[in-house]
C-alpha positions, 0 to 999 in steps of 0.5 A, spaced: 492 455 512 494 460 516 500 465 514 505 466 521 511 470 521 518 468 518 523 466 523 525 471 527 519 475 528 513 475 533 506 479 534 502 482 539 495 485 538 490 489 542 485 494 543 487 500 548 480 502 546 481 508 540 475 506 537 470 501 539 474 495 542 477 492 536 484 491 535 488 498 534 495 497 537 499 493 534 507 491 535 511 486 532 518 485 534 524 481 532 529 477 536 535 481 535 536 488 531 534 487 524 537 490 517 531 495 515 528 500 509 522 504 510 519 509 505 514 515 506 509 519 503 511 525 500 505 529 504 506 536 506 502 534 512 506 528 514 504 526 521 508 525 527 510 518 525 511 518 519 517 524 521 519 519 527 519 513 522 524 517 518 529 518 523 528 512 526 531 508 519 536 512 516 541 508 519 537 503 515 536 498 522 530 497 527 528 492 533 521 493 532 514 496 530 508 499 533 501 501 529 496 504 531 490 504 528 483 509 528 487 515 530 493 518 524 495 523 529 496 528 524 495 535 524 496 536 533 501 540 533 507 539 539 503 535 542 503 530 537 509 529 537 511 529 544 505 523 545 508 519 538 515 520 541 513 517 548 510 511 544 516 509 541 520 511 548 516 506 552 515 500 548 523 501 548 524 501 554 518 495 554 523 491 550 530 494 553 533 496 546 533 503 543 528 508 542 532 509 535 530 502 533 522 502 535 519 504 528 512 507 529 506 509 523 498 510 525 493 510 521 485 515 521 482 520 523 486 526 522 486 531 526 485 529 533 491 527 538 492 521 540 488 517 547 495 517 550 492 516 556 489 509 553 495 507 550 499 509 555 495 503 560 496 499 554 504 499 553 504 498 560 500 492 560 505 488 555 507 482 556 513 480 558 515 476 552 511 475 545 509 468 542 505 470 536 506 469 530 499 470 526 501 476 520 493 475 519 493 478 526 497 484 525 493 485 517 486 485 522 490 490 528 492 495 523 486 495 519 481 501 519 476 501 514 478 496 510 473 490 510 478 484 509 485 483 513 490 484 507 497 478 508 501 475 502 507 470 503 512 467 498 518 463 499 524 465 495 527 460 491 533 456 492 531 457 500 528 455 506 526 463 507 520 466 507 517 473 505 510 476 508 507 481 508 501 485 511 497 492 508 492 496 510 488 500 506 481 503 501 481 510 501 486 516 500 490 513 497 495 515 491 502 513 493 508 519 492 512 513 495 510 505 496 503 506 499 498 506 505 500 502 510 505 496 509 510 491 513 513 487 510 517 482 514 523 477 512 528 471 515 533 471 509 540 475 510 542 480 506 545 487 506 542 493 508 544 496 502 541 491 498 535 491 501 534 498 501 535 498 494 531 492 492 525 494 497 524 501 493 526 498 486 519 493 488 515 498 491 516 503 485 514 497 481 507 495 486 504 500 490 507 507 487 502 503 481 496 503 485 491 509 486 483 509 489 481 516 490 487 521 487 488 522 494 495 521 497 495 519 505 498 523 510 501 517 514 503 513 508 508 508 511 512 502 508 518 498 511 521 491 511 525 488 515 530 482 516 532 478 521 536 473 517 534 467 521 534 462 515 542 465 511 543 469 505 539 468 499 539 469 491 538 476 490 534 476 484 530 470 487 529 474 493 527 481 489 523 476 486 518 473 492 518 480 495 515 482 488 510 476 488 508 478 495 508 485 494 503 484 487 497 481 491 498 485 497 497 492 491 491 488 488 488 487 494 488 493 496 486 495 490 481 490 489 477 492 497 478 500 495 472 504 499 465 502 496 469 497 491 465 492 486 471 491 481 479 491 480 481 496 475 488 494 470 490 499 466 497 497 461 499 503 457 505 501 453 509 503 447 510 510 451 517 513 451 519 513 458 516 509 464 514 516 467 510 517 461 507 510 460 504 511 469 502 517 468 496 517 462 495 510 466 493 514 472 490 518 469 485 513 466 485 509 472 483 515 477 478 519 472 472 518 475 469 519 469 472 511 467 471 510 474 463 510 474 463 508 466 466 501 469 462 500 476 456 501 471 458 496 464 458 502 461 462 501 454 464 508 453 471 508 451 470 516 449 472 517 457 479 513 456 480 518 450 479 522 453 483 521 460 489 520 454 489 526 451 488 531 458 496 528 459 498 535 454 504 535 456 507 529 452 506 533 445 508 526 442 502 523 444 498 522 437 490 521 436 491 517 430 497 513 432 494 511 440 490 504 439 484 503 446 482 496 448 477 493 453 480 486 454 483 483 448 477 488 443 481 494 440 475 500 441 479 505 438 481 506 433 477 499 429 470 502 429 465 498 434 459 495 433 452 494 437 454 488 437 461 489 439 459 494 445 454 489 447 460 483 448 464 489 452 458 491 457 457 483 459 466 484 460 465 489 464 460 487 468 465 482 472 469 483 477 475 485 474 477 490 468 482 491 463 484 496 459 490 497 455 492 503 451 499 503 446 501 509 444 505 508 439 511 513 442 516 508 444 517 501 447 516 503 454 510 500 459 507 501 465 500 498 468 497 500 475 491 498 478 484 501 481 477 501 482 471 502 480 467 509 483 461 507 487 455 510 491 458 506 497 465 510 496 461 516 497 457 514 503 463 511 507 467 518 507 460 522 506 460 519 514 467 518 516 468 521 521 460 521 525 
């Protein structure tokens, strides 16, 4: 069954011709002004859009947003900006609101400015309503080099409200933010406040957890809306459905992660704090060395020691208190035997890897996501841009 948009919400995807004819300008619009919340990524070579999106959201209320797809615009100087601020100007005037309330974020090639020519004749070639309501058309307009569109909806408890969420993104990508590119889109009412509270409690919980490549984008884009078509809801059942929706769209990415054959989880608990307990288990899940151990069923635990003990700023972290699992089988400190490793190399052979470590510092726990570290990863960026 096919995921529509909540109440409220309607879609139009096209190609303008960026790159190869597929979808790359994507516009979702609302009825009505909606209550919003964005965050960014934290890059110092942030683009245009992302600078236009801050601006555009701090009074936490937009009308629309617009994405385009196979050029980030990034790094083109005046000129950038001037282009990415005449998008959301025309598409403003295309919908007769404010340019204040059109959220724009891109995504590709950075360096190179955008078609503005083509996008030009593309917003002057909108039609004059929109009566798409497809998510899985907008996850496919904003897509680069992902392989699949990325959708994901709940409905929150107690009511006829529906959350949905699209995401795009397979490399370069370790948030300092909420992610890539997501948008997240709701018919529930609520304070702008709250939702601004509650989108950034379930971003730090989701996407802020997974890591690809260590690689943090210059165009990281995350942003909700809601319309409020279907009534107030129950806070914590709508932090509750937003986080089921954000969950799968953070496995999935992870999951289509560039070259990608296996879903990576790591659990670090019983650390002192939730900040130490991410850290060692980023630093578990972005070291290459565990990386291409897992993509080739390799049982060596030694490369999870190792990424722990790299974490030296945490001086209460103790090799003879840390325990290691592969699955449910410790690895360390209980001695493994052949017979053990040959179990653990037929588990890590399938399509998704658990590894989890206590540290025996505390009680708190974190668990992020990533994936294994293939040939494909290195041909796909080894010929991005040709």
């Amino acid at each position: 069954m096919s995921v529509e948009l909540p109440l409220g919400f309607h879609e139009h995807v096209t190609s303008v011709g960026i790159k190869d004819n597929t979808p790359d300008f994507t516009l979702v619009v609302a009825d009505c002004l909606c209550h919003a919340a964005g965050v960014f990524t934290q890059s110092r070579f942030s683009g245009p859009s992302v600078t236009i999106s801050r601006e555009n959201i701090a009074d936490h209320a937009a009308r629309a947003v617009v994405v385009i797809s196979k050029n980030a615009n990034v790094a083109t100087g005046s000129t950038g900006m001037d282009n990415a601020r005449e998008i959301v100007r025309e598409v403003a005037k295309a919908l007769s609101c404010k340019p204040d309330d059109v959220l724009i974020a891109s995504t590709g090639v950075i360096g190179r400015p955008y078609p503005i020519d083509k996008i030009r004749a593309g917003i002057a070639a909108l039609p004059s309503s929109f009566g798409g309501t497809s998510a899985e058309a907008v996850a496919r307009g904003i897509m680069t080099t992902d392989t699949v569109a990325k959708v994901a909806q709940s409905v929150v408890s107690g009511s006829k409200a529906r959350v949905v969420g699209v995401a795009k993104g397979v490399g370069m990508i370790e948030p300092n933010m909420a992610t890539l590119i997501t948008l997240m889109f709701t018919d529930a009412a609520l304070d702008s406040a709250d939702l601004n509270r509650i989108f950034r409690r379930v971003m730090d919980r989701t996407f802020n957890c997974v890591s690809i490549d260590t690689d943090t984008s210059t165009s990281d884009t995350a942003l909700i809306l809601a319309s409020g078509k279907c009534g107030s809801v129950d806070l914590g059942e709508f932090e509750s459905a937003l986080f089921e929706v954000a969950m799968s769209l953070t496995k999935q990415v992870a999951r289509d992660g560039e070259g990608a054959e296996k879903l990576v989880e790591v659990c670090v608990d019983g650390a002192n704090s939730n900040e130490q307990a991410k850290t060692v288990a980023k630093a578990i899940v972005n070291s290459p060395l565990v990386k291409t151990a897992i993509h080739g069923a390799d049982p060596n635990w030694g490369r999870v020691a190792m990424a722990i003990g790299k974490c030296s700023q945490y001086l209460d972290i103790d090799q003879d208190s840390v325990v290691i699992r592969f699955g449910n089988l410790e690895v360390y400190p209980t001695r493994v035997d052949e017979a053990a490793l040959e179990a653990l190399s037929a588990y890590m052979k399938g399509a998704e890897v658990r590894i989890h470590v206590t540290l025996n510092t505390g009680s708190a726990t974190s668990t992020v996501w990533g994936c294994d570290l293939t040939d494909g990863y290195v041909r796909i960026n080894a010929d991005y841009t040709t």
